[in-house]
Residue, then its C-alpha position, 0 to 999 in steps of 0.5 A: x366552565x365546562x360545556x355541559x351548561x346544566x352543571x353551571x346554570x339552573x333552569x331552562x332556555x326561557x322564551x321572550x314571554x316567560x318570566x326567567x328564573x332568578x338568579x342565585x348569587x354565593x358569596x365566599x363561605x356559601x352564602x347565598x341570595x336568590x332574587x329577580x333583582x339582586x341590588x349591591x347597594x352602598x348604604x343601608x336599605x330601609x327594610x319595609x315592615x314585612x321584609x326579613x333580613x339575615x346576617x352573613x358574617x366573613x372576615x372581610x365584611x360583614x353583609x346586610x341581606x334583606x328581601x322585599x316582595x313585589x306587588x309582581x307576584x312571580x318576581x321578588x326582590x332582593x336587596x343585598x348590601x356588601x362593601x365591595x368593588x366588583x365592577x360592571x365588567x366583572x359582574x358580567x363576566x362571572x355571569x357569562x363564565x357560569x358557576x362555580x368559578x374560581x372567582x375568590x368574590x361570588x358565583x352567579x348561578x343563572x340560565x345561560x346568557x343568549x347570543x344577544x348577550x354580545x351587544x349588551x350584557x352591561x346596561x350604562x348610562x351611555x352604552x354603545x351599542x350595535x343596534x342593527x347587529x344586535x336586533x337582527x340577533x333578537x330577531x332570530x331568537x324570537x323566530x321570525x320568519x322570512x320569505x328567504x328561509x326556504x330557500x336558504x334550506x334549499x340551497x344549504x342542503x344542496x351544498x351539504x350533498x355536493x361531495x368535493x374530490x380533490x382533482x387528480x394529478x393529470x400531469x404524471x399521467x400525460x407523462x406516463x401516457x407519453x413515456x409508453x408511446x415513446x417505448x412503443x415507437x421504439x420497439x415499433x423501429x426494432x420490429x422492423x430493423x429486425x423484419x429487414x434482416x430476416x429478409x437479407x437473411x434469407x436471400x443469403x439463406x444463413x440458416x443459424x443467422x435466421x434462427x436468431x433473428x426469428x427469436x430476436x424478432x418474436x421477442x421484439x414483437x411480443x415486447x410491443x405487444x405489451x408495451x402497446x397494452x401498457x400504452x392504451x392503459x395508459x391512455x385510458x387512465x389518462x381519459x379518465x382522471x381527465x373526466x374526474x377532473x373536469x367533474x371536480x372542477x364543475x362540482x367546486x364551481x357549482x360549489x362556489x355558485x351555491x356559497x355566493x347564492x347561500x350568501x346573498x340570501x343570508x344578507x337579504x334574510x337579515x335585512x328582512x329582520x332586521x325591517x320587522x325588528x326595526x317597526x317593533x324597536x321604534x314601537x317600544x322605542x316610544x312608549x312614554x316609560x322610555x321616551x318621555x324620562x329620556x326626553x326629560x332629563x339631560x342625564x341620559x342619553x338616547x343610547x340609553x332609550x335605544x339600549x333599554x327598547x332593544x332589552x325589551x324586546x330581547x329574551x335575555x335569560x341571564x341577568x342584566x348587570x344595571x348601573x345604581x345610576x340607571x336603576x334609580x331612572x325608571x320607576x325603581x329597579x323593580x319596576x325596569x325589571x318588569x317592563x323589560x322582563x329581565x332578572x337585573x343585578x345594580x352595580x353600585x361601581x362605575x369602572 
């Protein structure tokens, strides 16, 4: 799958309100089949009087297509009969990889899936889910606000304009600062061994011996004179990288201060989430469609309620990938697709 997703899903980021495309699934040879609910059943589907039905022929099966409205009229329904063992795992898997694939099976051309699709792309009869992970992602992708947002734009943009400089080697520096004090101490001694014997030179009055002193000394002199420089060079470089470094460590200590603050209000902004996402699962979570056909029958588990409010309340975009078991649970497949405004592929395999 490349990463430009146009060329591999057909349209456009849906809200949580608006009803998602269907899906189109293509067989070996190019068949395909498009429909809100896409239904790999077992055995054949008694056809209602208005359905049409198309045949697909390939070497290794031979395919029953047949599509029936829904009283939905921006849904349709369409059941597809294929001996097949694609299981749950690898619907899911074409539907997140996008197509084409490589997959000898079928594509899936879908809108691609939302991050919620991490904690349930696959819905069982007992799916584990992380329920506070997977709300406080739902939560994000419908928008919802908290009082830490701004805050957290504050402190981010803060981070992003802090500009962190590696600290400077202070410890050649010291070295070079010592190595010119040193030198000018020693020249220091020689102007001075040198302004000795010019004096004994004189009190002898050795005229060529106090020529070459005074040439010795002036060179000695303008030796230091230049060391000296090279030393408060040196010292001033010294001062400087000091200042530099102090000012590294200050802005890479604000930096961690900002990261830690930045933190604390990403835990705060999801628990705040999480608490408005929270109120409105328990709401869905008991409305007599999810609780009384859970509560009715010791087939399914409250997992499953739980799965099924959250998908209520997640814009999914891509297709669900449904167990038969659970398809059959709710009213018909159509009818779960509608009261959790998803486009549903039902897996006849359990593995």
């Amino acid at each position: 799958m490349t990463n430009d997703d146009t060329d591999h899903y057909i349209g456009n980021p849906q809200s949580a309100s608006a009803v998602p495309p269907p899906p189109i699934v293509e067989f070996p040879g190019g068949k395909q089949v498009q429909g809100h609910v896409i239904d790999f059943c077992r055995s054949p589907t008694e056809p209602d009087s208005d359905d049409s039905t198309s045949i697909y022929d390939s070497e290794k099966r031979r395919e029953t297509i047949q599509y029936r409205s829904h009283s939905d009229s921006e849904r349709w329904y369409c059941s597809h009969q294929v001996h097949t063992d694609i299981s749950p795992i690898e619907l899911n898997q074409t539907v997140c990889a996008g197509a084409p694939t490589s997959s000898e099976r079928l594509s899936i051309y879908s809108p691609p899936p939302t991050s919620v699709r991490e904690y349930i792309g696959i819905l069982s009869p007992d799916p584990d889910i992380k329920r506070r992970d997977a709300l406080i992602t739902i939560g994000r992708l419908c928008g919802v606000k908290t009082p830490y947002d701004s805050s957290l734009k504050t402190v981010q943009s803060a981070i992003d304009q802090l500009e962190i400089s590696s600290v400077p080697d202070i410890t050649t520096a010291r070295r070079r600062v010592a190595d010119a004090g040193a030198d000018v101490e020693r020249l220091r001694e020689r102007v001075a061994m040198l302004r000795g014997q010019m004096a004994v030179y004189r009190e002898t009055d050795v005229t060529t011996d106090i020529t070459n002193a005074e040439i010795a000394l002036k060179n000695a002199i303008r030796t230091l004179s230049e060391a000296s420089t090279e030393e408060i060079a040196a010292t001033q470089r010294l001062t400087q990288l000091i200042d530099i470094a102090r000012t590294a460590r200050d802005c890479k200590e604000k930096r961690l201060s900002l990261i830690d603050r930045r933190q604390n209000l990403k835990r705060h902004i999801r628990a705040e989430i999480f608490d408005v996402m929270k109120a409105e699962f328990d709401r869905v979570r008991q409305v007599p469609w999810i609780a009384e056909r859970i509560d009715g029958n010791n087939n399914y588990t409250t997992a499953l309620a739980d799965a099924i409010a959250i998908l209520s309340l997640a814009p999914l975009r891509a297709p669900l990938i449904v167990a038969e078991s659970v398809a059959t649970a709710f009213d018909g497949i159509s009818a779960l697709a509608i009261r959790i405004n998803a486009t549903i592929i039902v897996s006849t395999t359990n593995r």
